[in-house]
N, C-alpha and C positions, 0 to 999 in steps of 0.2 A: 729685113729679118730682125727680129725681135735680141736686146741682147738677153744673154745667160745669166742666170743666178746662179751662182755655184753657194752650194751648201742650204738650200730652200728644202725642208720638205713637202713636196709637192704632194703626195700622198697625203698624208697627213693634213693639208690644207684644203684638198681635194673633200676630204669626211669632212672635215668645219664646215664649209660652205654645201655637203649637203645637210649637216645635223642641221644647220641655221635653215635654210631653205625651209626643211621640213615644219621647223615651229613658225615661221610665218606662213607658209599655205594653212597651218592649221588654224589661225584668224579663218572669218570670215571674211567673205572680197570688201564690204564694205567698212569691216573694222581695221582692215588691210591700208584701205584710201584714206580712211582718217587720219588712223596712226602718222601715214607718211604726212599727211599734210601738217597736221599739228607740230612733225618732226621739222618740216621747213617752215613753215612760221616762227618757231623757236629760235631759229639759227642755232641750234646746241645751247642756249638759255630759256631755261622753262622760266625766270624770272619775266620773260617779255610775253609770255601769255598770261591770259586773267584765270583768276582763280577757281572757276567753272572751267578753264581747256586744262590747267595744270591736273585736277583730279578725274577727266576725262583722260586724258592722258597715262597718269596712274593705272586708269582701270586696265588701257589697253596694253599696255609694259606688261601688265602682271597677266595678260592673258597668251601672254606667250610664254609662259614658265620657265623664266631664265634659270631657275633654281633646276628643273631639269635639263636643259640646254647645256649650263655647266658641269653638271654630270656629267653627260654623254660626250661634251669635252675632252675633260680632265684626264683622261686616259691619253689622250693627243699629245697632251705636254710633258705626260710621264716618260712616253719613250724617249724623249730628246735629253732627259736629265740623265746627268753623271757624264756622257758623251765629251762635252767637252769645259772643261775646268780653265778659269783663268790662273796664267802663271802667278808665280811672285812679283814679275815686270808690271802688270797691271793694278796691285796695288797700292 
């Protein structure tokens, strides 16, 4: 049995994962397998790709419009603000 998370919001993470979903289906399948591939060749350093994958790369980042992505967001992390405030003990 899986343990619990107490205080996750599950909902809320539930809509992330489908807003994100949706801006990768909307690649096409083969800018889909690049993407991912160029993303493990990187290892999370675009420094270890040549300068033809890093703007290759580029292209395909910005064709998933993260600029809209975080939009559709941003509304996610609003509800959880003010909820809960660190004391004076934590500062």
């Amino acid at each position: 049995m899986p343990a619990r998370v107490k205080g996750v919001p599950w909902v809320a993470v539930a809509q992330a994962g489908m807003v994100i979903s949706r801006h990768w289906r909307a690649l096409s399948a083969s800018d889909r397998a690049r993407l991912a591939q160029l993303a493990r060749k990187s290892g999370g350093r675009t420094g270890s790709l040549s300068r033809r994958e890093r703007l290759e790369l580029r292209k395909l980042v910005g064709r998933l419009d993260l600029k809209g992505m975080g939009r559709e967001l941003l509304p996610l992390t609003r509800r959880r603000r003010g909820r809960r405030r660190c004391s004076r003990a934590c500062k």
